[in-house]
N, C-alpha and C positions, 0 to 999 in steps of 0.2 A: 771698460773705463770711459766714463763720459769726459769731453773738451776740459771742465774746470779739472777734474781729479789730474786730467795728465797735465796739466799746465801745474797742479801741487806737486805732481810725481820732479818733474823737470827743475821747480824752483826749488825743492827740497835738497835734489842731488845735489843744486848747485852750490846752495848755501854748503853744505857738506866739505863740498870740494876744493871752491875759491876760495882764497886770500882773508883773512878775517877782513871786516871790513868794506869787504864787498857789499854795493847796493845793488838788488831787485827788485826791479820795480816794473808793473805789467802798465801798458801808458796805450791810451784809445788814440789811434792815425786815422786820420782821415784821408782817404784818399782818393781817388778820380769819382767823378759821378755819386759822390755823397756815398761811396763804402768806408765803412771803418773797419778797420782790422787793428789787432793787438799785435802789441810788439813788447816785449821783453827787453826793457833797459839795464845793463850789467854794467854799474858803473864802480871803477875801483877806487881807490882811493889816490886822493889828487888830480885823478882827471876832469878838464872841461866837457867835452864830446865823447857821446862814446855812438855807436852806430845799435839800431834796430834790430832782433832780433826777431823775426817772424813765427810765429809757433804752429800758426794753423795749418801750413804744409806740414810742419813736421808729425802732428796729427794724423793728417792724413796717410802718410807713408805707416804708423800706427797703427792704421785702420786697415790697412792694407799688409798689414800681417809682418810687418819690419820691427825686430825686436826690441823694446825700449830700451833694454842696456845699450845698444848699438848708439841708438838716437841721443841717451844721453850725453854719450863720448862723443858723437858730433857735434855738438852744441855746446858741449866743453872745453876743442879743441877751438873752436869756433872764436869763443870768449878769451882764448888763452894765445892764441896762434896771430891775430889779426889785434896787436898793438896798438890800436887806431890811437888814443892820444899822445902816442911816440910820433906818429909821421902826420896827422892835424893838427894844423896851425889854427886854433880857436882867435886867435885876434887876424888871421888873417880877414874877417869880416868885419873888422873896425873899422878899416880903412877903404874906400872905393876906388879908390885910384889903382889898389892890390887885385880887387874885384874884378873890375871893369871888364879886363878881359876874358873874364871866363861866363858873363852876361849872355845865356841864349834865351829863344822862347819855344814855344810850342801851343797847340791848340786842344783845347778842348771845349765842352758841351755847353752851352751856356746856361740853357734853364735847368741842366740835373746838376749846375754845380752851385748856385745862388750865393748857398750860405759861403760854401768857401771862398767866392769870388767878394765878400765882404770882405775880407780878410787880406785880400791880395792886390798888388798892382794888374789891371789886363785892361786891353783893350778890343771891346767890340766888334766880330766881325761874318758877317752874314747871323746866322744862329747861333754863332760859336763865339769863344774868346781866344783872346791874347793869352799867354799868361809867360812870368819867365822864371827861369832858376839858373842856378851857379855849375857850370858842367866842369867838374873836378876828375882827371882823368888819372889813374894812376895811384890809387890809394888804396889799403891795407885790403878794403872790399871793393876793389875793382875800380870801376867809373865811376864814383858817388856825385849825388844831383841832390840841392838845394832847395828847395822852394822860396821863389823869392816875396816876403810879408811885407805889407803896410808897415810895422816895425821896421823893419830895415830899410824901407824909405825915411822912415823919420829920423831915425841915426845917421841915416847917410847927408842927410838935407838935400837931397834930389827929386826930383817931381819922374812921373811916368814915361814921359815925353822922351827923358834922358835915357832911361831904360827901352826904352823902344829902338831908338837912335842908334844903342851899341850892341843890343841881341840882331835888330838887322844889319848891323856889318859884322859882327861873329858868326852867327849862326849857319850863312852859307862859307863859309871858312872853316869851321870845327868842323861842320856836319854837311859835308857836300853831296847833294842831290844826286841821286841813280834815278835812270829812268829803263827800266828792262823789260820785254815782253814775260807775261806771264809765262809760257812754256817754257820761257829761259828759266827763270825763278822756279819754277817744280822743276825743272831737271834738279838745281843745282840743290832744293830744298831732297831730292832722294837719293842722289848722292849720285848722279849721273846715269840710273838707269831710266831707259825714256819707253815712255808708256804707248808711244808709238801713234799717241789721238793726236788728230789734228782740230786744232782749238773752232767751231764753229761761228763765233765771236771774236777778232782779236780783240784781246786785250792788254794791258800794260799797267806795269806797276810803278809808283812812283812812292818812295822812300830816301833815308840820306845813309850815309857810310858806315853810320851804327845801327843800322834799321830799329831806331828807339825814337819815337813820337817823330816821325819822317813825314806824317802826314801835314807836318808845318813848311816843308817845301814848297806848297801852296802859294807861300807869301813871298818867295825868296825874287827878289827882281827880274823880272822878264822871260823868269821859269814856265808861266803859261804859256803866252805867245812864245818860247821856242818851244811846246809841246806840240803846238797846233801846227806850227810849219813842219817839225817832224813827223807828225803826224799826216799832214797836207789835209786838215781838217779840223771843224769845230767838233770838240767831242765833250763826251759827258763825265764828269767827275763822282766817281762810289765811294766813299769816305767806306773803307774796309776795317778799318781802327784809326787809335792815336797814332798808330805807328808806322800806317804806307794807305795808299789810295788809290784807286784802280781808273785807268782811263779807257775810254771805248768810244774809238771815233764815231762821231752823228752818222755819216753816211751806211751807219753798217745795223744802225738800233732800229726796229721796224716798230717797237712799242717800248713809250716810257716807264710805263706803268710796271711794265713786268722788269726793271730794272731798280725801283723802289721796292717790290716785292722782292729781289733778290738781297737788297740790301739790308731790310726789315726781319727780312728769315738768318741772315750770316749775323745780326746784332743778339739772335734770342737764341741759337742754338749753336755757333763757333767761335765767336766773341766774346771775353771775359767781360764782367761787368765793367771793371776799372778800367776797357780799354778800348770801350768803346766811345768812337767819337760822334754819330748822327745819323737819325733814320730817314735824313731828305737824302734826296741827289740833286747834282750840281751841274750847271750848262757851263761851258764857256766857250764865249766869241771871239774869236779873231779882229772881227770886223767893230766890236765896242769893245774889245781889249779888256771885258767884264766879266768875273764870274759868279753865277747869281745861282737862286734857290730853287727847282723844280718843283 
């Protein structure tokens, strides 16, 4: 069964199943780095919002030998179980004021995201962007995140500037910066059994409390310069994804080069497309308080 049949297979069962009345509708997302992936809109009747349903995992579990009857009742219960426009507030977007405080940002790529970045409030920074969304924590699917559109500046009547203003004072507040040695971070990523190596390179990772687009601690106020004193060193920044960044004090890199090469090799072969944030690497100085492009 090729991607469309089982995507007929799944909307078939459901129309079967759901509510008369039910809409199905398969809707192109665009999402980081110019990927589009399909989503599966199940909307019932009366509701404003209803959340994405992603199918191409579920393919894959498909493909890998997971029964479809199984997959279907997942995706049923899915649709049935997770009430979303009982507990979303659709006019809570009407109003900014409502908003305001759930305004973060995060960074990504700048030239793989062009077309989207037409579309969006961000603001420029080294090769990357700004960009922000609405971090709504606590809802039917979890932590749901916003993307925030040119539209929704217009309705709001607020320029960029104002959004910048209130994601930098949420954002280190929602999402407060970890800074961990890597061996700390693989202990706890295999669940405390320790591989006994001793790291040849330290390194360190820098993420925030949801480790989701942490790589935007970058920007968080005087987060570098206390890297470096913690550090007691000007070290180099490895954009590892959207989601954390690895630092490696100068005093310890004998070549830059094979650190771009490290970086450029973990973008094409352990990095998902959507998550990855840039194939440069990054200096930063204590002494110009700047952090620039390698």
């Amino acid at each position: 069964m090729n991607y469309q049949e089982f995507v007929g297979s799944v909307t078939g069962f459901l129309r079967e199943t759901l509510p008369f009345g039910t809409e199905l509708r398969m809707i192109p997302l665009e999402k980081n780095n110019g990927v589009i992936l399909e989503g599966l809109a199940v909307r019932k009747e009366g509701e404003k919002a209803v959340p994405a349903i992603y199918l191409d995992s579920y393919y894959q579990e498909y493909l890998s030998g997971y029964p479809l009857r199984q997959i279907h009742e997942t995706i049923l219960a899915c649709c049935e179980d997770n009430d979303f426009s009982e507990h979303f507030d659709a006019d809570f977007f009407s109003d900014y004021r409502r908003v305001r405080p759930t305004v973060v940002f995060k960074l990504i790529n700048y030239e793989k995201n062009k077309k989207l970045l037409e579309r969006i409030p961000h603001v420029p920074f080294l090769n990357l962007a700004v960009v922000f969304y609405c971090l709504l924590p606590d809802t039917p699917v979890g932590n749901a995140t916003v993307l925030i559109h040119n539209s929704h500046m217009e309705y709001w009547k607020i320029a960029c500037g104002e959004l910048y203003r209130d994601a930098k004072q949420n954002t280190p507040r929602l999402l407060p910066a970890e800074v961990k040695p890597m061996s700390q971070v693989l202990l706890e990523l295999s669940q405390g059994v320790d591989s006994q190596e001793e790291d040849e390179v330290p390194m360190y990772v820098m993420t925030n409390s949801r480790k989701a687009f942490g790589a935007a601690c970058v920007l968080y106020d005087g987060m570098l310069k206390y890297c470096a004193k913690w550090l007691d060193s000007a070290f180099y920044l490895l954009p590892s994804s959207v989601h954390e960044v690895i630092l490696i004090p100068e005093k310890v890199v004998p070549k830059e080069g094979e650190l771009a090469s490290m970086v450029q090799d973990m973008n094409r072969t352990q990095v998902l497309r959507t998550e990855v944030l840039s194939d440069q690497i990054y200096f930063y100085s204590p002494e110009s308080g700047q952090l620039s492009i390698i």
